[in-house]
GUBA-396248 format. One record per residue (C-alpha): x, y, z; residue number from 0; residue in one letter. Coordinates in nm, 2 decimals. Layout:
R       x       y       z  num  residuo
R       X       Y       Z  NUM        A
...
END
This chain:
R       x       y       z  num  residuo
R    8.81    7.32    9.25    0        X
R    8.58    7.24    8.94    1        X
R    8.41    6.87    8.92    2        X
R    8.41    6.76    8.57    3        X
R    8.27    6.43    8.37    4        X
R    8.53    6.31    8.17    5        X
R    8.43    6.27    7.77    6        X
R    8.08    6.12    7.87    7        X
R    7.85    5.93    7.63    8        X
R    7.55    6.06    7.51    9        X
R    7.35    5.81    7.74   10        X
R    7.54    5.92    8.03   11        X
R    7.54    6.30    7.93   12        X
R    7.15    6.22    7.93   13        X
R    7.12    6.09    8.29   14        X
R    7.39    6.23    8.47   15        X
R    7.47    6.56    8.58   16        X
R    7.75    6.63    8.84   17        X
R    7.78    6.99    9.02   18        X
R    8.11    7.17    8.91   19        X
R    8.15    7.32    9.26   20        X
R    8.13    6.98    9.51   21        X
R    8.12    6.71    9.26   22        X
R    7.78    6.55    9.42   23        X
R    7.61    6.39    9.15   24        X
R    7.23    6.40    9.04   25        X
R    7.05    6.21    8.82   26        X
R    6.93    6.40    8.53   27        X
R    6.58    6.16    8.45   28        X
R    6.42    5.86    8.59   29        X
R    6.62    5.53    8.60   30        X
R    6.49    5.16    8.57   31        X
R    6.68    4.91    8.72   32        X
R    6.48    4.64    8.46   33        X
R    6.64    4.83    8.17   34        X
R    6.97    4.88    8.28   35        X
R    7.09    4.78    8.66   36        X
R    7.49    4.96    8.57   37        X
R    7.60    5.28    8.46   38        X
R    7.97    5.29    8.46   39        X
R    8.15    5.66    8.39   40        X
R    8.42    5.90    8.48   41        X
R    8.49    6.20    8.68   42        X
R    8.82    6.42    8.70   43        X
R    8.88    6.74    8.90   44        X
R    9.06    7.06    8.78   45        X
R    9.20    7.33    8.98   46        X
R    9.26    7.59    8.73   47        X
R    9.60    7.46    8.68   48        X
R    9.66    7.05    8.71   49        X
R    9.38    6.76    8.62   50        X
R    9.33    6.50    8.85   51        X
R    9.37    6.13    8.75   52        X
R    9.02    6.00    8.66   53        X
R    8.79    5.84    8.89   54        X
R    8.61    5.57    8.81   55        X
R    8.21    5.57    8.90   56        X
R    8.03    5.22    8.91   57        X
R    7.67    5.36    9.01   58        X
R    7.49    5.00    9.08   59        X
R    7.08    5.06    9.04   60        X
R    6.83    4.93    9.31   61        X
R    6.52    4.78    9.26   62        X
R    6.24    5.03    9.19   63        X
R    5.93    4.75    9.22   64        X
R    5.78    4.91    8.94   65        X
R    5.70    4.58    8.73   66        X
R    5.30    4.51    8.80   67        X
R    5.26    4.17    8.91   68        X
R    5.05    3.92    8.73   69        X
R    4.82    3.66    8.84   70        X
R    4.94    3.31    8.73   71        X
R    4.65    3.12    8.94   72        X
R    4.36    3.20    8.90   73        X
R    4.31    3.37    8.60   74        X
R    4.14    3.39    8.31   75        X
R    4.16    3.03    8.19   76        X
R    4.19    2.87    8.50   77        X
R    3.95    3.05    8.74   78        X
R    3.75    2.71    8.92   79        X
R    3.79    2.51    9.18   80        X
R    3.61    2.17    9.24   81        X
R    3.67    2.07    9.62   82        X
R    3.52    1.74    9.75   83        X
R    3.43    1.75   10.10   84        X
R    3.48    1.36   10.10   85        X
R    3.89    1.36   10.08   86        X
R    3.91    1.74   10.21   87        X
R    3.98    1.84   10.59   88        X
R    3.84    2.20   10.68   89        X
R    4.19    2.28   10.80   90        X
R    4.39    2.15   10.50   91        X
R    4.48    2.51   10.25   92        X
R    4.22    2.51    9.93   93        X
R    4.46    2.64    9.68   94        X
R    4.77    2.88    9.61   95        X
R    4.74    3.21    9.48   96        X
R    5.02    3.23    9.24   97        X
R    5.12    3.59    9.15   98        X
R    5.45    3.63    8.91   99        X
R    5.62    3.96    9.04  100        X
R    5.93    4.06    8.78  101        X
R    6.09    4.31    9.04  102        X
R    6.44    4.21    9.21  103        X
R    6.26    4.27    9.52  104        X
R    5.85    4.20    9.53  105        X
R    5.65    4.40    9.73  106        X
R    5.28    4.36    9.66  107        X
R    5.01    4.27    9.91  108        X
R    4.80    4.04    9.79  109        X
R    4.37    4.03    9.97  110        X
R    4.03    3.95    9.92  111        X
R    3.81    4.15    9.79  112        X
R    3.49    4.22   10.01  113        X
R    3.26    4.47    9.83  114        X
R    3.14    4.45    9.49  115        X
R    3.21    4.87    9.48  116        X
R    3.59    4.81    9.51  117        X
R    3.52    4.67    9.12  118        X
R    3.48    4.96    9.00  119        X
R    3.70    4.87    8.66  120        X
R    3.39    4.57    8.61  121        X
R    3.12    4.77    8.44  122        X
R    2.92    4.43    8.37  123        X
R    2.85    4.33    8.73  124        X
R    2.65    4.66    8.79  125        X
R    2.32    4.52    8.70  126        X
R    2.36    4.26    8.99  127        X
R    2.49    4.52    9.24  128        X
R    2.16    4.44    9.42  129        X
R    2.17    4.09    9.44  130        X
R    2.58    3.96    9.40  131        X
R    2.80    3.93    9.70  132        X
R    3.13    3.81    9.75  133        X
R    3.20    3.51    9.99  134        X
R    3.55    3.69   10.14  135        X
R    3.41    3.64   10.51  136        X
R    3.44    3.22   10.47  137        X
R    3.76    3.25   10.37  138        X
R    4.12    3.38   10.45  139        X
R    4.48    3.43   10.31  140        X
R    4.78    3.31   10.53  141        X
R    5.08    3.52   10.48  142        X
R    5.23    3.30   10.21  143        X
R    4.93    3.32    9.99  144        X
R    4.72    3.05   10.08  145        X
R    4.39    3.05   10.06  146        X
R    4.20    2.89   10.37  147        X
R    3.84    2.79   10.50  148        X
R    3.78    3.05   10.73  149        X
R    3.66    2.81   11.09  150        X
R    3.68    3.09   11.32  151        X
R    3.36    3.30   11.23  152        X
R    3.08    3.05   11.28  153        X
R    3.08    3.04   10.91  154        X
R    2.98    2.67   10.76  155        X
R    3.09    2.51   10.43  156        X
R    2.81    2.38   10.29  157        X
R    2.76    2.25    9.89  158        X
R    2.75    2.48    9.66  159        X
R    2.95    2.76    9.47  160        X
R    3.11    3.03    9.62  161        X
R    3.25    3.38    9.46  162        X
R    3.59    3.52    9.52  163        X
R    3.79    3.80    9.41  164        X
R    4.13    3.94    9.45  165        X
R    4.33    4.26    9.42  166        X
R    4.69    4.35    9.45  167        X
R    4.88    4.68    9.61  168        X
R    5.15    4.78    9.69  169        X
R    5.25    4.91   10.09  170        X
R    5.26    5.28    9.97  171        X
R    5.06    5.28    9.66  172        X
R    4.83    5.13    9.47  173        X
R    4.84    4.97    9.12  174        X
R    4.67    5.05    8.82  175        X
R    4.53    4.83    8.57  176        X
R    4.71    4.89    8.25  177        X
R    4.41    4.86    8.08  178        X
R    4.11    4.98    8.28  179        X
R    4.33    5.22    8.39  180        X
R    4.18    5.17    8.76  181        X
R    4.38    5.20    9.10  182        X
R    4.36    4.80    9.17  183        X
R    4.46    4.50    8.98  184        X
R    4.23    4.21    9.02  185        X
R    4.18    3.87    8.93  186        X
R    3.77    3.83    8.89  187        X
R    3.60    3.57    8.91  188        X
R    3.75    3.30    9.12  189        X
R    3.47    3.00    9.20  190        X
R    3.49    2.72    9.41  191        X
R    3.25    2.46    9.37  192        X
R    3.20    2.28    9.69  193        X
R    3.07    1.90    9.66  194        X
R    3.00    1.57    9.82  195        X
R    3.02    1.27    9.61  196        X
R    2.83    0.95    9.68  197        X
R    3.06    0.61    9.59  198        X
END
């Protein structure tokens, strides 16, 4: 028995391949689900004597999550954050992160950067390697995003302005920076300006 496409296109002659000995299909070249989530084509069998009717193939394209997500808050027009301790309770959230993830099916972790040598795509903070540090340990992210006053380390919120940063992954890989061509994508600087007002 010999496996056959039936009078393919050009696109699908491109992609496609099927074996002439058990009809198993391969794909012939990477395929992008944001492009094109279908491919419909057709198959027929000979057995040195008779065709078979064709067979139709609707091959339906999964999500490869390989759209790099963007930050939508902060970033690089929005990037501060007055709080005033007067109308703010230390267990209410400070802010969303808002990331805008084009795959069918996101799967980025979004965390808080600790170290100033994970920035290693921010040339211009190397001359304050010795004195700048992050403020990661006050704070934490909750599983929706959320960015929270970290109570549980001892740690105080006092006035003044605090430094964060944040980077992106995925579970099995990392992203790079279409740009600085770097393995994380981060959003740098966040501040958050803590205040009391006197009425």
């Amino acid at each position: 028995m010999t496996y056959l496409l039936d009078n393919p296109s050009q696109e699908i002659s491109s992609l496609f391949q099927i074996s002439s000995t058990d009809g198993k299909i391969y794909a012939l070249n990477p395929l992008d689900r944001e492009q094109i989530d279908e491919y419909i084509f057709y198959i027929i069998a000979f057995d040195g004597f008779h065709k078979s009717s064709r067979i139709k193939i609707l091959l339906n394209i999964l999500d490869l999550n390989d759209e790099i997500p963007h930050f939508i808050f902060p970033n690089d027009n929005n990037d501060t954050l007055i709080i005033d301790l007067t109308y703010w309770h230390i267990n209410d959230y400070i802010c969303q992160i808002d990331i805008q993830d084009h795959d069918k099916i996101p799967n980025h972790k979004l965390m808080l950067v600790n170290y100033l040598d994970q920035l290693k795509n921010y040339d211009y903070l190397y001359d304050q390697k010795s004195s700048f540090q992050f403020d990661s340990s006050k704070f934490y992210l909750d599983n929706q995003a959320r960015l929270f006053f970290n109570s549980t380390n001892s740690s105080i919120l006092n006035e003044g302005v605090y430094y964060l940063a944040f980077k992106v992954r995925r579970k099995k890989k990392y992203f790079k920076n279409n740009l600085k061509k770097k393995i994380f994508l981060f959003r740098l600087l966040m501040e958050i300006i803590i205040l009391m007002k006197n009425y």
